[in-house]
SEMARTOR-546649 format. One line per 8 residues: number of its first residue (from 0); their letters; for each residue x, y, z of C-alpha. Coordinates in Angstrom, 1 decimal, padded with zeros to 4 digits. Each point is the difference from the previous one (the first is absolute). Layout:
BEGIN
NUM	a	X,Y,Z ~ ... .
This chain:
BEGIN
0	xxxxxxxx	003.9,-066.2,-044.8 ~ 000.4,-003.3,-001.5 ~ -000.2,-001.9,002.7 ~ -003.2,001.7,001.1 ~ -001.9,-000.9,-002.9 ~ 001.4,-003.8,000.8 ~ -001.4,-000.1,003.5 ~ -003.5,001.8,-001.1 .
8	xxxxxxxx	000.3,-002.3,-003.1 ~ 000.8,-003.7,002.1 ~ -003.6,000.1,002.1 ~ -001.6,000.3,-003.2 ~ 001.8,-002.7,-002.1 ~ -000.3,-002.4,003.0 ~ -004.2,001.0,000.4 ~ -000.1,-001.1,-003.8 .
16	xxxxxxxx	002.0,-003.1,000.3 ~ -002.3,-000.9,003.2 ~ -003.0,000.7,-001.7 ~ 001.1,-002.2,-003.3 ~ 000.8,-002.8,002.2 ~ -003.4,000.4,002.0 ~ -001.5,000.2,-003.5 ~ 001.4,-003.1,-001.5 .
24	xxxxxxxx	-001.0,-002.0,003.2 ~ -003.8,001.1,-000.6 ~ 000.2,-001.3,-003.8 ~ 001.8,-002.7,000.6 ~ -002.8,-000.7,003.0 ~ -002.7,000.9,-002.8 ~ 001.1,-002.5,-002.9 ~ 000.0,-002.8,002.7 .
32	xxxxxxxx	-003.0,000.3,001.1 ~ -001.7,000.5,-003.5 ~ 001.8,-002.8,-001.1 ~ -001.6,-002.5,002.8 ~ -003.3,001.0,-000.6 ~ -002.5,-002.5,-002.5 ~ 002.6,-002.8,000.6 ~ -000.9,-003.3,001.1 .
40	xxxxxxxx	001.9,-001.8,002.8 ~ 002.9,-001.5,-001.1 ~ -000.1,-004.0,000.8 ~ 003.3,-000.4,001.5 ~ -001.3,003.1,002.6 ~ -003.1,-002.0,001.3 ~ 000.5,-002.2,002.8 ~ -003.6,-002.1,-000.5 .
48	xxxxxxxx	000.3,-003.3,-001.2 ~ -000.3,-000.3,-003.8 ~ 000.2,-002.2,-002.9 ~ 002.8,000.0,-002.4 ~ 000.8,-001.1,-003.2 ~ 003.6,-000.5,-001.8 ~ 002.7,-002.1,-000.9 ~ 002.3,-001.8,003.0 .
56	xxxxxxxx	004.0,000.5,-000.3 ~ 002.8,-000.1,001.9 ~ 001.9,003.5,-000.1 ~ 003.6,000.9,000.9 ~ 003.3,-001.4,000.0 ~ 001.5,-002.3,002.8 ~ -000.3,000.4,002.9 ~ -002.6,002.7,-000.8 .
64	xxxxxxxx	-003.0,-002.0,-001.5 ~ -003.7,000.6,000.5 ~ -003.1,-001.7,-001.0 ~ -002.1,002.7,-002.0 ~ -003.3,000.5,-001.8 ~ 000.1,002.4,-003.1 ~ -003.4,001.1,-000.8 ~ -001.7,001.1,-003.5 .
72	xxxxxxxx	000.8,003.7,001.2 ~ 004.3,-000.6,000.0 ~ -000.4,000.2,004.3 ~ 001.7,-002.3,001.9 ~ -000.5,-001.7,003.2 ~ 002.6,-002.1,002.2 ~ -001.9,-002.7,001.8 ~ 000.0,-000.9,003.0 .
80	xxxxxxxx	-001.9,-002.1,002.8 ~ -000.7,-003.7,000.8 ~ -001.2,-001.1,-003.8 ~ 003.7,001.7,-001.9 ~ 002.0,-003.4,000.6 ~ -002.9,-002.2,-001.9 ~ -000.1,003.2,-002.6 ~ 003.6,000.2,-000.6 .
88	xxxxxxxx	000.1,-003.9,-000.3 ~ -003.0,-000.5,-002.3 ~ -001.0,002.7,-001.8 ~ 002.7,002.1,-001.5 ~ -000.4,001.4,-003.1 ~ -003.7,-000.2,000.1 ~ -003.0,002.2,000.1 ~ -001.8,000.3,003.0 .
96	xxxxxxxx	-002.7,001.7,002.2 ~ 001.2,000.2,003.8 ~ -002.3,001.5,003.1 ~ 001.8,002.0,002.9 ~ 001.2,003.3,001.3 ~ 002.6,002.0,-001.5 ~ 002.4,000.8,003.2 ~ 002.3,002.3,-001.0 .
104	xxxxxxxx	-000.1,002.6,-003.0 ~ 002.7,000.1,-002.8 ~ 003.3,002.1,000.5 ~ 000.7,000.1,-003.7 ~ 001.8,-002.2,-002.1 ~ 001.4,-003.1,001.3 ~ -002.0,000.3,003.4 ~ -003.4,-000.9,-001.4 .
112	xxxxxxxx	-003.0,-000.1,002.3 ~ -000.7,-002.5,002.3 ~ -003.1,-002.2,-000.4 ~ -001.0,-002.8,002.7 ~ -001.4,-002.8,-001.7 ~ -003.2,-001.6,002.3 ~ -001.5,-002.3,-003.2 ~ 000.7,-001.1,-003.1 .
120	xxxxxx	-003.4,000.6,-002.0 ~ 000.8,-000.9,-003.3 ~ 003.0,-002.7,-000.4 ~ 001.2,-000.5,-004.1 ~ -002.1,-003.2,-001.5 ~ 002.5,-003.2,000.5 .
């Protein structure tokens, strides 16, 4: 008798665990896309050429180092492209506004976005 009442009782308990799983997907699904909408595109998502303003560091431990901009907003930005040698040289530890394309985005800490410098538009006053 027991075991009866196991079988009849399995289909059922399995139907529920389905249907909380199937459930939890949907809200989950839900508070994603509530959460998107309203928000302006990050920066470090748009491919477009843009302006940036921050301060110009060098990052990381040997033989790991990067050129970076932080901006006002704590986001950072390794640089790259033909101008980061004459950056790195003559400019660290300075604010500055750079134009180019950001090329990759950010992969969380210590992989910060990756930012292709095509000008420098606003060098420090020598």
């Amino acid at each position: 008798m027991e075991q009866q009442q196991f079988r009849r009782g399995f289909p059922r308990r399995f139907e529920l665990l389905v249907s909380l799983f199937v459930l939890l997907f949907l809200l989950l699904a839900c508070e994603n896309g509530l959460t998107q909408g309203g928000k302006q595109p990050d920066p470090v998502t748009v491919s477009q050429r843009m302006q940036l303003k921050g301060k110009i560091s060098v990052k990381g431990s040997e033989p790991h180092t990067y050129l970076c901009l932080s901006t006002d907003s704590r986001t950072d930005y390794r640089l790259t492209g033909e101008l980061k040698d004459l950056i790195w040289t003559r400019f660290q530890q300075e604010m500055m506004t750079l134009e180019g394309v950001v090329s990759k985005k950010a992969l969380g800490p210590g992989f910060p976005a990756e930012f292709i410098v095509h000008k420098i538009v606003k060098p420090p006053p020598e």
